[in-house]
C-alpha positions as CSV (number, residue, x, y, z in Angstrom):
1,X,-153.8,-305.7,113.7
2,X,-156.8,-304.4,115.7
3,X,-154.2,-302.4,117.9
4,X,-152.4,-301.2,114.6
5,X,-155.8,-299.8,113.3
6,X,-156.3,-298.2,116.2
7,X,-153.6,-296.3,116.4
8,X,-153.8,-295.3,112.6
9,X,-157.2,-294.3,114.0
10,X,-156.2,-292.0,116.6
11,X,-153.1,-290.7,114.8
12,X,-155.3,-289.6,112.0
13,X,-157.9,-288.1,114.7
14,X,-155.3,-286.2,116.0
15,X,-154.1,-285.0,112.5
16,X,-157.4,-283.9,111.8
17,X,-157.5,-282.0,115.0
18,X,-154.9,-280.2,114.2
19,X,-156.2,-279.1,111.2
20,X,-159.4,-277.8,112.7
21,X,-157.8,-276.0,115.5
22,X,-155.0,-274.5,113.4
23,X,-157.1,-271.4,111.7
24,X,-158.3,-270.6,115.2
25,X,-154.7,-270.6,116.7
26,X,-154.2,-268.5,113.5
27,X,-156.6,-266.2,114.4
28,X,-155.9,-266.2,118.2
29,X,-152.4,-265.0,117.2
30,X,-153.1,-262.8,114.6
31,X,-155.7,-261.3,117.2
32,X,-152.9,-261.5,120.2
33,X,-150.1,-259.6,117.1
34,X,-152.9,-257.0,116.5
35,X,-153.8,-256.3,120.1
36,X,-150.2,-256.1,121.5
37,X,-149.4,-254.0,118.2
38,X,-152.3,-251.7,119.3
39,X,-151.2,-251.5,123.0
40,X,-147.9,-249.9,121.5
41,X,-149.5,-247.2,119.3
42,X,-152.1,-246.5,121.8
43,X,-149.4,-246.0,124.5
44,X,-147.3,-244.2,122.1
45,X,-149.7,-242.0,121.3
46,X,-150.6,-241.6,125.4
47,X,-147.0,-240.8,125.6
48,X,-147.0,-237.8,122.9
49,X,-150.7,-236.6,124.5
50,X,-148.9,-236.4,127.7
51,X,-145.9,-234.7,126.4
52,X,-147.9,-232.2,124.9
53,X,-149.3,-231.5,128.5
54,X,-145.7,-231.2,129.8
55,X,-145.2,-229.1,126.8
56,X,-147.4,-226.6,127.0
57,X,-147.5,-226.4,130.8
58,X,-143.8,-225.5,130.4
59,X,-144.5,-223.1,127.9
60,X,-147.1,-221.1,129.9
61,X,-144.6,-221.7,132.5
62,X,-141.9,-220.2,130.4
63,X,-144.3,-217.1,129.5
64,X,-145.5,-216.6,133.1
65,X,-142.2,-216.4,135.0
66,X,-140.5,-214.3,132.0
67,X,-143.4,-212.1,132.6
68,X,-142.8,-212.0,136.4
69,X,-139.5,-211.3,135.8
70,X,-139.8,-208.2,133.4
71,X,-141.9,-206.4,136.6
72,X,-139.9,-207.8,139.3
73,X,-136.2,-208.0,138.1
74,X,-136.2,-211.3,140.1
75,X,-132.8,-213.4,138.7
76,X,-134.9,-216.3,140.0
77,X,-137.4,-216.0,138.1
78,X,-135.2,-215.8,135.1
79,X,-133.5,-218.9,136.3
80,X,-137.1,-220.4,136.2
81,X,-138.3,-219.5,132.7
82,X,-135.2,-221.1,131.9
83,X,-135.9,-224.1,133.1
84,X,-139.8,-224.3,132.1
85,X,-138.4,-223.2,128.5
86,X,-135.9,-226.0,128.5
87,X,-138.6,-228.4,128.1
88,X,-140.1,-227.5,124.8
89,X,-136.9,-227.0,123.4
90,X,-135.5,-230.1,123.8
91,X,-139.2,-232.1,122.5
92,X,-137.8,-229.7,119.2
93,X,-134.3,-230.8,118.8
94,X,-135.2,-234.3,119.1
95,X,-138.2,-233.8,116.1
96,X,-135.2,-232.1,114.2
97,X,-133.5,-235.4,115.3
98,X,-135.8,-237.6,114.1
99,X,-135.9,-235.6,110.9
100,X,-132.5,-235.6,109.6
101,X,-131.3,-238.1,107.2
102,X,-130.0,-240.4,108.6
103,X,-131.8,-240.2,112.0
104,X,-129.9,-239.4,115.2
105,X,-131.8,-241.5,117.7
106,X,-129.6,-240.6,120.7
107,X,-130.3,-237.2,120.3
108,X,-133.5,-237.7,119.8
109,X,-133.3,-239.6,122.9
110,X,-131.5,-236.6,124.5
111,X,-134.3,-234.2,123.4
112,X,-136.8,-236.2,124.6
113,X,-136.2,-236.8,128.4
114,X,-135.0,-232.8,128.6
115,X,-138.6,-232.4,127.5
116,X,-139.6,-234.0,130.6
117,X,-140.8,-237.1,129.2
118,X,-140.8,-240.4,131.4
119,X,-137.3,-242.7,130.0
120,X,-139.8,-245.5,129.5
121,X,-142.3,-243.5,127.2
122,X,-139.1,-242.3,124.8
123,X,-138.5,-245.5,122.7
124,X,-142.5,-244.9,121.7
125,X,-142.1,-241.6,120.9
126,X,-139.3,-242.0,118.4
127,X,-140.8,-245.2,116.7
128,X,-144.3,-243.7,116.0
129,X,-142.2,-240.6,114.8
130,X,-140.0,-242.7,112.4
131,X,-142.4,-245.0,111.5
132,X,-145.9,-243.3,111.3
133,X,-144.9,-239.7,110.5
134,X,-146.4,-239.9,107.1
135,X,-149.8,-241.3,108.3
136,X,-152.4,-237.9,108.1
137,X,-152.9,-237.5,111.5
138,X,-150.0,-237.6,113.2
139,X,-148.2,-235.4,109.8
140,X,-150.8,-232.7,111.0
141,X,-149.6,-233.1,114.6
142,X,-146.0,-232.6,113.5
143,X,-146.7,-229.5,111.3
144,X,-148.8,-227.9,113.9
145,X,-145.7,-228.9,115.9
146,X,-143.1,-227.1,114.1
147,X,-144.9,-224.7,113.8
148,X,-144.4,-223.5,117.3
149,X,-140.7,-223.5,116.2
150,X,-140.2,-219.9,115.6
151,X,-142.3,-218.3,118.6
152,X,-139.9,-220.4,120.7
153,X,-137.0,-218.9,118.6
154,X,-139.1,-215.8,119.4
155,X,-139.6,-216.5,123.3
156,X,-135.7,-217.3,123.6
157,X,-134.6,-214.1,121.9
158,X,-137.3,-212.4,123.8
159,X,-135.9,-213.1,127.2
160,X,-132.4,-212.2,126.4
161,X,-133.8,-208.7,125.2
162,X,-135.3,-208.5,128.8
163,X,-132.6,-209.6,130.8
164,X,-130.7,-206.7,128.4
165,X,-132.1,-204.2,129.2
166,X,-133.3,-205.0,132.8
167,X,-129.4,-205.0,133.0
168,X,-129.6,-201.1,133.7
169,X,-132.6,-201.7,136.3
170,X,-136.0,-201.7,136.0
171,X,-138.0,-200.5,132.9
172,X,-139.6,-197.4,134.1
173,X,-141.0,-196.7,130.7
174,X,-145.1,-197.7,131.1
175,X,-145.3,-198.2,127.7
176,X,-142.6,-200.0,127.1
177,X,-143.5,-202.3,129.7
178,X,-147.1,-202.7,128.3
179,X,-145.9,-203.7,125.1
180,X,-143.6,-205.9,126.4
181,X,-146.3,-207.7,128.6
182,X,-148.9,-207.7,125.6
183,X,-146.4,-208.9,123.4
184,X,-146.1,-211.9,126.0
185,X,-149.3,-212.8,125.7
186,X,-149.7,-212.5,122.0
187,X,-147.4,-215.5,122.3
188,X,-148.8,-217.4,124.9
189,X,-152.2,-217.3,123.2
190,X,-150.3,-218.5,119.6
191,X,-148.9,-221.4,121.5
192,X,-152.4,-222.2,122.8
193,X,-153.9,-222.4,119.6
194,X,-151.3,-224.7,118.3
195,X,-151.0,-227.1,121.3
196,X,-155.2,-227.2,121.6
197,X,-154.8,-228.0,117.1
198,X,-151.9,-230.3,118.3
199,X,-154.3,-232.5,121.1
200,X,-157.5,-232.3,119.1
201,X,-155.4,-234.2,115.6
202,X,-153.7,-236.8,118.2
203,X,-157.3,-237.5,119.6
204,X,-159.0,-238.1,116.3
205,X,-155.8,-240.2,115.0
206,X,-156.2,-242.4,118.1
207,X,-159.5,-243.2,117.4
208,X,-159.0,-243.7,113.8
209,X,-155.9,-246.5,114.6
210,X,-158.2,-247.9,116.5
211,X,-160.1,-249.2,113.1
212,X,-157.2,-249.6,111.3
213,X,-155.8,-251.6,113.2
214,X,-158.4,-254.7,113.3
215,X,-157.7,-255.0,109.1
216,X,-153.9,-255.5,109.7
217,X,-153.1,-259.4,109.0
218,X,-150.4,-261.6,110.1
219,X,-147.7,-260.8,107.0
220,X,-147.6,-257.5,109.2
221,X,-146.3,-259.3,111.9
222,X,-144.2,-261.0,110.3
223,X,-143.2,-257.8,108.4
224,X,-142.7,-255.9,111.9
225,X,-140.7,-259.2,113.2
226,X,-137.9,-258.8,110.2
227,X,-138.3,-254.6,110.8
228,X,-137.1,-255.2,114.1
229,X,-134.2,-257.4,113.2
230,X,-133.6,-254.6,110.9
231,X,-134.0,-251.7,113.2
232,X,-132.2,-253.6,116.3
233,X,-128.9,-254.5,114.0
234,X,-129.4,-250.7,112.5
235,X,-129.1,-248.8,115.7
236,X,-126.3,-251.1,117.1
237,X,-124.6,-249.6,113.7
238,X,-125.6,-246.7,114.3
239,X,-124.3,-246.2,117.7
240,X,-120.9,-247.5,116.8
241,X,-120.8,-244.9,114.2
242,X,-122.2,-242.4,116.2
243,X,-119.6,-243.0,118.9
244,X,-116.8,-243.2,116.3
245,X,-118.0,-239.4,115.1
246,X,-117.8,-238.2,118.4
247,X,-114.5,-239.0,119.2
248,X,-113.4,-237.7,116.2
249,X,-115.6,-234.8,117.1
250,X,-114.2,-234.2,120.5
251,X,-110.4,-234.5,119.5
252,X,-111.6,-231.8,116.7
253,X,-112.8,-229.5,118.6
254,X,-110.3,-229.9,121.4
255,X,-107.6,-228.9,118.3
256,X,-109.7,-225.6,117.3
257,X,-110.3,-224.9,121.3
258,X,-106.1,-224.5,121.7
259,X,-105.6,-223.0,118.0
260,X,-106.1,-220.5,115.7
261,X,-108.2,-221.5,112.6
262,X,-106.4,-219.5,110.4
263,X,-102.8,-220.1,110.7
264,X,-102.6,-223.6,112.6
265,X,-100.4,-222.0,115.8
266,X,-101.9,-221.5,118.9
267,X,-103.9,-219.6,120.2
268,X,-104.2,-217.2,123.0
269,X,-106.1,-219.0,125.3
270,X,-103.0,-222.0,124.9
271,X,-100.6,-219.3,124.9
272,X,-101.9,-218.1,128.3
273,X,-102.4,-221.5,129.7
274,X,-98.4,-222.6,128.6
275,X,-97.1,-219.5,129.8
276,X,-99.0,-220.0,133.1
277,X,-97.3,-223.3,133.7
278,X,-93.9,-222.2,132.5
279,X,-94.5,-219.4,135.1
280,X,-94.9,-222.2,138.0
281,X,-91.4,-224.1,137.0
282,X,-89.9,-220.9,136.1
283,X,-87.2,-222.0,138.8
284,X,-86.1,-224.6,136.3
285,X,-84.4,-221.3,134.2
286,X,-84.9,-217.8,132.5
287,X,-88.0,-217.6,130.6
288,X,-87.9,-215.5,127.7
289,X,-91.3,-214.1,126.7
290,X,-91.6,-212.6,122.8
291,X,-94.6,-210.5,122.0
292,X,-94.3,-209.5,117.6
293,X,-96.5,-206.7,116.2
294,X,-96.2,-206.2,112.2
295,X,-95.8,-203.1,111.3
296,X,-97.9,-201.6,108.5
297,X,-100.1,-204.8,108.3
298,X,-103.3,-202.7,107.7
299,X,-102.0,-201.4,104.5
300,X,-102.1,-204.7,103.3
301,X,-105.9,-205.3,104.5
302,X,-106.9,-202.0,103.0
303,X,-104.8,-202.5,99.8
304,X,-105.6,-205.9,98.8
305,X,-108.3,-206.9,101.0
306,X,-109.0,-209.2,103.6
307,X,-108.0,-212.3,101.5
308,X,-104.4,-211.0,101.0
309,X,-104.1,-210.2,104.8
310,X,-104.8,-214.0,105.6
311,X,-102.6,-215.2,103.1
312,X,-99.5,-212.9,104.5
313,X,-100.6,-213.6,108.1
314,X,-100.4,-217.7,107.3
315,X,-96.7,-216.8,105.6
316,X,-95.2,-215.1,108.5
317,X,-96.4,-217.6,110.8
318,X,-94.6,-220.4,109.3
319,X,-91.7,-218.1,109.0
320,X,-92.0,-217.7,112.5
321,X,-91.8,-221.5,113.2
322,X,-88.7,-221.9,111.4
323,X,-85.5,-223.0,113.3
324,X,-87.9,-223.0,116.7
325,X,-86.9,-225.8,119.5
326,X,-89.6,-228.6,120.1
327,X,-90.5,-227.3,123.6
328,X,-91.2,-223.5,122.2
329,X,-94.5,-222.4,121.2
330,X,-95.1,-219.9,119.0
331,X,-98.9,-218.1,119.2
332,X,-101.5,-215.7,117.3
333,X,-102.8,-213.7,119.9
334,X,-105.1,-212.0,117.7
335,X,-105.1,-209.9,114.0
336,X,-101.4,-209.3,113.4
337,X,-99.9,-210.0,117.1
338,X,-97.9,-213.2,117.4
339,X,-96.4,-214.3,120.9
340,X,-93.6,-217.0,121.1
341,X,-92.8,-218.6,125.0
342,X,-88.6,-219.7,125.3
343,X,-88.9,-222.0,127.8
344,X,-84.6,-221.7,129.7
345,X,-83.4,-219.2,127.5
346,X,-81.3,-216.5,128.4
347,X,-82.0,-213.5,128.1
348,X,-78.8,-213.0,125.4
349,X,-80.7,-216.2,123.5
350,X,-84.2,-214.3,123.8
351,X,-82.4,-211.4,122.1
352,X,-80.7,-213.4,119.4
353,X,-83.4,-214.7,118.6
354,X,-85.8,-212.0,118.4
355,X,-83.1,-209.8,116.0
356,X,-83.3,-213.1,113.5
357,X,-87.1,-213.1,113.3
358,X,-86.9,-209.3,112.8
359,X,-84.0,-209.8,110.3
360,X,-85.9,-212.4,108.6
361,X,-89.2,-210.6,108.1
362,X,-87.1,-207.7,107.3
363,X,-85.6,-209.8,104.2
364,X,-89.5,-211.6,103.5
365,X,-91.1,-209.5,100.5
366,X,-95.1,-210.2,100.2
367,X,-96.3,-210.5,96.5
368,X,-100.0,-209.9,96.1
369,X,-101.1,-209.4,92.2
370,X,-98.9,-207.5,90.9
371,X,-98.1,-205.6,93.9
372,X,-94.9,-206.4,96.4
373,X,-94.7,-205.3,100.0
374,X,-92.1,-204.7,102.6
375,X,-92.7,-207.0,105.8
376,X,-91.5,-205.7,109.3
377,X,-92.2,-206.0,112.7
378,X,-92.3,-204.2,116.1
379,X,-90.5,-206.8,118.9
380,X,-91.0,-206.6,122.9
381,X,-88.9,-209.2,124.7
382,X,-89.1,-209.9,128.2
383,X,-87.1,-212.5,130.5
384,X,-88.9,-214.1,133.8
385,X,-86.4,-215.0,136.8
386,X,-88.7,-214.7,139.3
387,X,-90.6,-217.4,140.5
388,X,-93.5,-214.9,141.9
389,X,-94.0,-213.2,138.4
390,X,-98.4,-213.5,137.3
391,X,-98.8,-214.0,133.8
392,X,-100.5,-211.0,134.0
393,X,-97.0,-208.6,135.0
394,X,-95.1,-211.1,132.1
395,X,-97.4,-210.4,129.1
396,X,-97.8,-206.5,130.5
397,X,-94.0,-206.4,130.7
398,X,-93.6,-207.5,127.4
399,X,-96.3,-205.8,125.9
400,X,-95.2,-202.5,126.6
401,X,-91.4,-203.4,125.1
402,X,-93.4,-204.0,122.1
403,X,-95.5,-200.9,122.6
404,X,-91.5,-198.7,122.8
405,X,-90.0,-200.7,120.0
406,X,-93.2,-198.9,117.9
407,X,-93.1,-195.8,119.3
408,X,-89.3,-195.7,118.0
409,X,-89.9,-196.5,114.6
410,X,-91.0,-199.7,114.8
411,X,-88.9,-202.5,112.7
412,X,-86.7,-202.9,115.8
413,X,-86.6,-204.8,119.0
414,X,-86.8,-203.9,122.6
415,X,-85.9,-205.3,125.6
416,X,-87.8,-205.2,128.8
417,X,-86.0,-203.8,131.7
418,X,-83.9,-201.0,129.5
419,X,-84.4,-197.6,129.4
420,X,-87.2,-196.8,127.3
421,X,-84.8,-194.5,125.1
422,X,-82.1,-197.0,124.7
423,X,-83.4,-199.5,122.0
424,X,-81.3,-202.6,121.8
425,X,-81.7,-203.5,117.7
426,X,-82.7,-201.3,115.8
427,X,-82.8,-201.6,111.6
428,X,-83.3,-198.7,109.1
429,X,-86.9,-198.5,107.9
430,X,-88.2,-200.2,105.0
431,X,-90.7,-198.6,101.9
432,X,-93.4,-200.0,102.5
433,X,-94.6,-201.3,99.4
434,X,-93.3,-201.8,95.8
435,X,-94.8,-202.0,92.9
C-alpha cells in the first residue's frame, strides 16, 4: 500500500509539474514562433533593401552607359545599358505579377532573379509582397515603386530614339546633344528621389515590425501553419494550371505563327518554308507554283470599307480550298494575293487547275448591302523541274506570270515560260460591280 501511495505521490508530482512548466513551454514557443516569424520579415525586408541597391545601381548604370553611348556611338555600350536596364525591368513585371488577380508567382519568380536578386531571397520577396502589401509601409514602398514605372517606359523609348538616329552617325547638332544629355539626367535625378523615398519607408517599416511583432500570439502561428497548407496546395494548383495554359499557349501561337488571322490559310512565312522543302524533293515530280491577284479588290475596300474587304477575302479563300488535294496548300501572302503550292503536278494539271479557280471566281458574285460585285482574278502559274531552282527564282518566276496576266487585262491566266504576248486562258472582262 505504502508503494501504491507512493507512486500516486509521484504521478501526481509529475502531473503538477506539468502543469507549472506548460505556460512557460507556451511562452518559449510562442517566443521561438515570434522570433523565427521575425527572422523572415526582417530578411525579407533585407532582401527588398538589397534589391533596391541592385536596382538603382542598374538604373544609374542604365543612364550612364546610354549616356556614353549618345557621344561615342559605341554598340557596346548600347549592349550595356541594355543589360543594366534589364534589371529594373524585370523587379517591374514581377510587381505587375504579383499584382494581377490571380497572382502569377512564376513570373514573378522570373522577374525577380532577371532583377538580379539572389534565387534564395525570391520566395521572401513575393510573400511579404502578397502578404503584407497592404500594411502602410511597405504600400508606400510599392507606390513610390511604381512610380518609377513610366521614366523606365521613358528610359526604354529613349534609347531606341538614340540608337535611331545615331543610325545616320553621330549627332553633330550641340544642342541637340545637350538636350539629350540634360534630359538624361533629369531622369537619373527622378529615379534618385524615388529609390532614396523607396529606402527611407523600407527602413522605418523595419523598425516598426520590429514592435509589432512582439504582440503577435500563438493563434498566428497556428493561423500561418493552416496559411501555408493553404498556400503550398495553392501554388501546386497553380502551377498545374499554369502549365496547362502554356501548352495551350504555345500550340496557339505556333497556329497564328504559320497562318493568317484573317482567313485561316497559311501564311507567307509557311508558304515559303513548304515551298522551300518541296524545292529540295522537287526530284520526286513537277511542281506547280500558283501565284492569284484579284482584280479590282480595292474597289471593294474603297466602296464598302474595310469590313466588306475581309468578308470577300474570307469567301474567296474558302472558294480557293475547294476540290484542293490533302498535300496542296493554299496561302495569303498578303492583302488580296493568294499563293497555292501543287506538289507532282504537271504542268497541263497546274493549268487546269488554275482556269477552274479563274472560272469559278469569274462565276462568284460578292453581295455587300445592297450592292453586288463582279470577282476576278489575275493568275501566274509556274512549273519547277529543276532540282537547282531557289525559292527565290520560283516565286519571281511566278510572280511576273501574274504581273503579264494583269498587264493583259487581267481576269486571265499566264503561264511561265511563254511568250509574254501569248496568254494561255484568257476570259472576257467582267463589269465590275452591279447594283
Amino acid at each position: 500500500m505504502f508503494r501504491r501511495t507512493s507512486a500516486s505521490m509521484k504521478g501526481h508530482s509529475f502531473l503538477h509539474v506539468i502543469k507549472l512548466v506548460s505556460p512557460f513551454v507556451m511562452v518559449v514557443v510562442l517566443q521561438a514562433t515570434i522570433a523565427g516569424f521575425s527572422l523572415e520579415v526582417m530578411s525579407s525586408v533585407r532582401a527588398y533593401v538589397a534589391g533596391e541597391a541592385l536596382w538603382s545601381r542598374s538604373q544609374k548604370n542604365a543612364v550612364y552607359f546610354l549616356n556614353r553611348y549618345l557621344h561615342s556611338g559605341d554598340k557596346s555600350q548600347f549592349a550595356q545599358y541594355q543589360a543594366s536596364l534589364a534589371v529594373p525591368i524585370g523587379d517591374e513585371f514581377a510587381r505587375w505579377a504579383l499584382e494581377r488577380d490571380p497572382v502569377d508567382v512564376e513570373a514573378a519568380r522570373i522577374g525577380f532573379l532577371q532583377g538580379g536578386n539572389h534565387p534564395d531571397d525570391v520566395p521572401g520577396l513575393i510573400w511579404l509582397f502578397r502578404y503584407f502589401n497592404r500594411v502602410s509601409f511597405l504600400q508606400e514602398a510599392i507606390r513610390e515603386w511604381a512610380a518609377t514605372d513610366p521614366m523606365l517606359l521613358e528610359l526604354s523609348v529613349f534609347g531606341e530614339v538614340i540608337r535611331s538616329e545615331l543610325e545616320n552617325g553621330p549627332v553633330r547638332d550641340g544642342s541637340r546633344l545637350q538636350f539629350l544629355s540634360s534630359r538624361l539626367s533629369e531622369l537619373n535625378t527622378q529615379f534618385t528621389v524615388h529609390a532614396n523615398r523607396f529606402s527611407t519607408v523600407l527602413g522605418e517599416g523595419s523598425r516598426a515590425i520590429k514592435l509589432t511583432l512582439t504582440c503577435i500570439n500563438i493563434v498566428t502561428a497556428l493561423a500561418l501553419i493552416l496559411l501555408l497548407i493553404w498556400h503550398t496546395r495553392r501554388l501546386v494548383l497553380q502551377r498545374q494550371a499554369f502549365e496547362d495554359a502554356l501548352h495551350a499557349e504555345k500550340e496557339r501561337l505556333a497556329w497564328q505563327a504559320s497562318h493568317d488571322w484573317l482567313t485561316g490559310l497559311a501564311n507567307r512565312r509557311a508558304f515559303e518554308a513548304r515551298l522551300q522543302g518541296e524545292l529540295d524533293n522537287v526530284a520526286a515530280g513537277s511542281l506547280g507554283l500558283i501565284l492569284l491577284d484579284l482584280d479590282q479588290f480595292k474597289n471593294v475596300n474603297d466602296s464598302c470599307g474595310h469590313l466588306a474587304g475581309d468578308r470577300l477575302l474570307c469567301q474567296v479563300s474558302r472558294l480557293l480550298q475547294q476540290d484542293r488535294r490533302p498535300h496542296d496548300l493554299v496561302a495569303r501572302l498578303g492583302g488580296d494575293e493568294f499563293g497555292l503550292i501543287l506538289p507532282q503536278c504537271s504542268p497541263f494539271d497546274a493549268a487546269d487547275v488554275a482556269e477552274r479557280l479563274r472560272r469559278s471566281l469569274e462565276l462568284f458574285s460578292f453581295a455587300w448591302d445592297d450592292r453586288c460585285f463582279a470577282v476576278t482574278a489575275s493568275i501566274g502559274i509556274t512549273c519547277i523541274t529543276e532540282r537547282d531552282t531557289t525559292l527565290e527564282d520560283a516565286m519571281r518566276r511566278a510572280d511576273a506570270a501574274c504581273y503579264r496576266a494583269k498587264e493583259k487585262g487581267r481576269n486571265r491566266v499566264q503561264v511561265d515560260g511563254v511568250r509574254p504576248d501569248v496568254v494561255l486562258i484568257a476570259a472576257r472582262p467582267r463589269e465590275a460591280a452591279r447594283a
